[in-house]
N, C-alpha and C positions, 0 to 999 in steps of 0.2 A: 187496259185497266183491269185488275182484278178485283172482281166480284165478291157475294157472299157465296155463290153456288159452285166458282172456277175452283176457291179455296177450299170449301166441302170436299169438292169430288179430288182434288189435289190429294187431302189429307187422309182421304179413305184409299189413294192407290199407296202412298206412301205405309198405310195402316195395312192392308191387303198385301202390300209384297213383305211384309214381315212377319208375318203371320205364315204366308206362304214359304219361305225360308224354314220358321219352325217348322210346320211341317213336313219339307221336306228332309230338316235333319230327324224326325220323329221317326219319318220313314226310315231311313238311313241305319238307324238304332243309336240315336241321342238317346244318352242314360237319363231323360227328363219325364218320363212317366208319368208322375207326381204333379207336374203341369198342365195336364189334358186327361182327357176323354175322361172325369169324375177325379181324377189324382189316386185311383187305384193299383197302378201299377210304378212299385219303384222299379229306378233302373230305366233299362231300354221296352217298349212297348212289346206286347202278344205282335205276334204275326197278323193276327186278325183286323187289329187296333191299329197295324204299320201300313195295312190297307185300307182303312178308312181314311188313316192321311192322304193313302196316294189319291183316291176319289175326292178328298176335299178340299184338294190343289183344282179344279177343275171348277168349285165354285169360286175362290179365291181367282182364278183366271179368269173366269167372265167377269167378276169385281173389278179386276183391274182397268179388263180392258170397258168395260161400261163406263166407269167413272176418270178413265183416260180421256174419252170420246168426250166426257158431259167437262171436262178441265181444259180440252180442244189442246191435248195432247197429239192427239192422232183420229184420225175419223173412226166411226163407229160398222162394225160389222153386223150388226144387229138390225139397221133398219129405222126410221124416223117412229115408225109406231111401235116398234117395242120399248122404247127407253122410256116413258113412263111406266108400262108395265114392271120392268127390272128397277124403278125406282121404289114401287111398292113391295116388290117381292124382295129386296131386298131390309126394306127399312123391317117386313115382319119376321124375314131371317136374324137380323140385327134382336129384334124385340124379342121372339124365345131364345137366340143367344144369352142375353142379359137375363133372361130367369134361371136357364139353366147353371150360368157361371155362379151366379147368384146364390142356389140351392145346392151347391156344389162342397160333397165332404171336405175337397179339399181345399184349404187354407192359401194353399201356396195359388192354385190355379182361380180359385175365387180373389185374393187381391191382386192377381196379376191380369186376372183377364177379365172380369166385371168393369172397372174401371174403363178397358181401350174398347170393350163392344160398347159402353156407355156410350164415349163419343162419338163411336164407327153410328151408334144410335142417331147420335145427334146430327151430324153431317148429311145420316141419310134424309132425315125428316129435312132439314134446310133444302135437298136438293127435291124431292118429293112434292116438296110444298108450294 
């Protein structure tokens, strides 16, 4: 039977590997600039900005596999007492995501990505709690 916590952690691997995708077409040099890191950059990303994606695949990787393990996808590499820990650290990742997307010049990456950190928000507090 599925839960409220299996479907949480479900909907944030499905949310995290898409995310993870973008970024790695960011890196890649996707002309989507305009969609991340502020929406200062048209076109394809700074070099610098194409490495923050690739290090930001790495939290999107523990995302997954965290809330893979807490969906009982696959077992958890992490250890019984860290997964609360990553429950919290993630919901206050989630929480300055949403100011920043929030407080964000741009238009295109404020109504595209305030919205899915909203619910990536919400999922996490469900599983947290």
């Amino acid at each position: 039977m599925v839960n409220d916590v299996s479907l949480a952690a479900s909907a944030l691997v499905v949310v995290a590997t898409i995310v993870a995708v973008f970024q790695i077409a960011l890196a890649a040099g996707a002309p989507w600039g305009e969609w991340a890191f502020g929406g200062q950059n048209k076109g394809a990303l700074p070099v610098n900005l194409r490495i923050s994606s690739v290090v930001s695949l790495l939290v999107y990787a523990v995302q997954i596999t965290h809330y893979g393990a807490v969906a009982e996808f696959w077992v958890s590499p992490f250890g019984i007492d860290v997964a609360p820990v990553l429950d919290w650290v993630f919901v206050v990742f989630f929480s300055l995501g949403l100011v920043m997307n929030l407080i964000s010049r741009s238009h295109k990456e404020r109504n595209l990505w305030a919205p899915v950190v909203a619910v990536s928000l919400g999922c996490a507090l469900v599983i947290a709690l």
